[in-house]
N, C-alpha and C positions, 0 to 999 in steps of 0.2 A: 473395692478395686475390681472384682466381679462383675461387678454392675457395669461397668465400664469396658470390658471384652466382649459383654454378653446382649451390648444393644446390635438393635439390628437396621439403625437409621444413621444415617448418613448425616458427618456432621456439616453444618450449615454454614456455606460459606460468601461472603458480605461481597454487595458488585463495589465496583473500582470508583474510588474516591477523587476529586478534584483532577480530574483525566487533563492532559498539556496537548494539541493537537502541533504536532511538531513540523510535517511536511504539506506544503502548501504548491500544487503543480497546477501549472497552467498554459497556454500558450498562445505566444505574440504574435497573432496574425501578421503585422507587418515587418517583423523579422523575420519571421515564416520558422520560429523554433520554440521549443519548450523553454517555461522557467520553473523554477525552484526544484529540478529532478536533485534526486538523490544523487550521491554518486554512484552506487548500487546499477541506477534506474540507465540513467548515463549511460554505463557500461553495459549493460541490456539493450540501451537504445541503439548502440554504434556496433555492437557485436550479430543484431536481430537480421540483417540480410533488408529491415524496411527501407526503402529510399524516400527521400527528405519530400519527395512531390507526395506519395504518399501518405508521410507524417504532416505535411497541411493540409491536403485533400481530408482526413478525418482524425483530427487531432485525440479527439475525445475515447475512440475508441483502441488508438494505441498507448492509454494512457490505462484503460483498463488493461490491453492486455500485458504490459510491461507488471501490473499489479498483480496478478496472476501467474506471472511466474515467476515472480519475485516469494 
């Protein structure tokens, strides 16, 4: 039992097994909106102050930044 207080290595721990990608976001240019947001994201999206010409003018990069502060 000694042995066991007294190491000095850090024990090893296994990466993450059969991982599920669960949200899948993307957006409809011709509906000019996001799909598959979260509802998290959603509420980020409508609370952000972004206006919707903006949200199609560069979809991609407010999908980073909704990621980001989420």
């Amino acid at each position: 039992m000694s042995n066991f207080f007294s190491r000095s290595t850090r024990p090893e721990t296994s990466t993450p097994y059969d991982p599920v990608h669960l949200t899948h976001v993307g957006f409809n240019s011709s509906a000019g909106e996001f799909t598959g947001l979260p509802k998290e994201w959603q509420e980020l999206l409508s609370e952000s102050g972004i206006h919707k010409s903006e949200q199609e003018k560069e979809p991609q990069e407010v999908i980073e930044l909704v990621k980001f502060y989420q």
